[in-house]
N, C-alpha and C positions, 0 to 999 in steps of 0.2 A: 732807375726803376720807374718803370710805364704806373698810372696810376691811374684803376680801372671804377671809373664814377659807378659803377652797380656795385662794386665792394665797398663802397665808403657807405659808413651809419653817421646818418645824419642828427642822432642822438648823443653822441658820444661826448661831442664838446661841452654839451650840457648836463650830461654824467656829471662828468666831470668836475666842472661850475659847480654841482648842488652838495660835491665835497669839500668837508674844511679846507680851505690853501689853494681851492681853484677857482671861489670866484671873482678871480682879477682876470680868466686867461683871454678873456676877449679884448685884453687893454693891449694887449703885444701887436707893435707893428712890423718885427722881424728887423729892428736895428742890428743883432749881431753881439751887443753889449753883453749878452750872457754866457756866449758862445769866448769873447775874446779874456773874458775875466774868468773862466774855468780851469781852476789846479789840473781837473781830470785829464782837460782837452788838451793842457800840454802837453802830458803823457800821451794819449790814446787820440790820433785826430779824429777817430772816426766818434766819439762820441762830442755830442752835440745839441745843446739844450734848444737852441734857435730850431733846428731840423724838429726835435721833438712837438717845440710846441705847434708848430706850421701840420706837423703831420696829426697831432690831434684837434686844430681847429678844424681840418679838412676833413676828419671824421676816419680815420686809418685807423682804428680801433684793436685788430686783432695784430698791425704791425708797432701798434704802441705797447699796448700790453704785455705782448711777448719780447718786448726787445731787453737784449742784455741793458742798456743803456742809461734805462730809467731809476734800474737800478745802483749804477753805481755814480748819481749823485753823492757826494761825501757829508753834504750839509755844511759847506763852510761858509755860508750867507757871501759870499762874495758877487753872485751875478743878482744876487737879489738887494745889496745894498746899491747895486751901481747902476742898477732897472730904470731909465729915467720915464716909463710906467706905471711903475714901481708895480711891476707883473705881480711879483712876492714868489718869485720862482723857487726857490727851497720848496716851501709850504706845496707847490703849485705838481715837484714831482712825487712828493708823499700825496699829492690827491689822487694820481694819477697809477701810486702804489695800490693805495687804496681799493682802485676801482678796479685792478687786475686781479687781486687776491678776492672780491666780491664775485667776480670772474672765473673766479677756481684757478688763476696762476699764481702759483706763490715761486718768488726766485731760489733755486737752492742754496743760495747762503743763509735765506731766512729759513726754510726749513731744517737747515744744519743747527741754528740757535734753538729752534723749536726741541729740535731733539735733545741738546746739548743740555736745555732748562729740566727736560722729563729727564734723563741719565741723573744730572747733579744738582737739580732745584737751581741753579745758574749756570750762567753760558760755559765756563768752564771746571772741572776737577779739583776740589781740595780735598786733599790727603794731607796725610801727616806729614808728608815735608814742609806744604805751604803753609802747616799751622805751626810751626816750629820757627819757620821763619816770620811769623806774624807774633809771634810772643816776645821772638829778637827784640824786637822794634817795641813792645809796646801793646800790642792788639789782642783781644781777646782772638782765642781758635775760634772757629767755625765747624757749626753741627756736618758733619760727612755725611751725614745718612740721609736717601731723597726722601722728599715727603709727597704718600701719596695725594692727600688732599690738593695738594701743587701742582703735581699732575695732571690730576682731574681735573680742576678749574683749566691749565693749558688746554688738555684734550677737548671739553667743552666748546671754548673759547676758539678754535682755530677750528672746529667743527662749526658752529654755527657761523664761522666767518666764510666758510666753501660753500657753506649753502646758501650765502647772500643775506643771511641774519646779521643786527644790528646788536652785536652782544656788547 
C-alpha cells in the first residue's frame, strides 16, 4: 500500500496521546515485541499491533480508524507486559477505539452489545430457563423485563459519543 503524504493528518498521533492509554504512543520504536507476543496474530497474520501503531504515528487516520484490526485486540496484556517501552499497548488500542467512535466509527460487534443492552438491559437474554438454572445453583433470578430508564441513559450515552461529546 503506496502512502500518499496529503492523506496523512498530521494531528492524529496527538488525538491520540491526549486519550487515556495513548500517551506512551510516541515511546515505540517498532521492535515487533507486540506484534510477536499477540494470541490474535497467531490466528490471523494479518493483524498487527507493530503496523498499527507505525501507521498512526504517521498520521493514517481514516486507515486506522476504520480498520477491522484495532478492534480485535482481546486485552490479554501480553504485548503490553513484554513492551520494553513499555508503549502500554492494550490501553494504547482502546485509545485509538476511542478516537474512532468520537469519529462516528463504532465496530459492529460494539454496536451488536449496544443493542443487545437496550433489548435485555444486558449483553445477553434471560428467560426463564436461565433463571431456573441460576436458582439450581444458588442465585437469585434476574428481573426479565428491560428497563426503559437503561435504555435511555444507553441512547443518550452513544448519542453524545457520535457527536464527539465527552459524556
Amino acid at each position: 500500500m503506496a502512502i500518499n503524504v496529503k492523506d496523512l493528518d498530521r494531528d492524529f498521533k496527538y488525538q491520540v496521546m491526549r486519550e487515556p492509554g495513548g500517551e506512551y504512543l510516541s515511546r515505540c520504536f517498532a521492535c515487533g515485541t507486540c506484534t510477536a507476543s499477540c494470541p490474535v496474530r497467531e490466528i490471523d497474520e494479518r493483524f498487527n499491533p507493530r503496523k498499527i501503531i507505525r501507521m498512526t504515528l504517521l498520521g493514517m487516520k481514516k486507515e486506522v480508524i476504520e480498520s477491522e484490526f484495532v478492534w480485535l485486540c482481546t486485552a490479554c496484556y501480553m504485548c503490553q507486559e513484554r513492551c520494553p517501552q513499555d508503549v502500554k499497548i492494550t490501553d494504547l488500542m482502546n485509545a485509538i477505539k476511542n478516537v474512532a467512535v468520537k469519529e462516528g466509527f463504532i465496530h459492529p460487534s460494539y454496536t451488536a452489545q449496544v443493542e443487545a443492552l437496550k433489548n435485555f438491559s444486558r449483553l445477553y437474554e434471560v428467560g426463564e430457563f436461565e433463571n431456573k438454572k441460576r436458582q439450581k445453583i444458588g442465585l437469585p433470578a434476574l428481573d426479565t423485563e428491560t428497563k426503559k430508564e437503561f435504555v435511555q441513559v444507553i441512547d443518550d450515552y452513544v448519542s453524545g459519543l457520535l457527536k464527539g461529546g465527552e459524556e
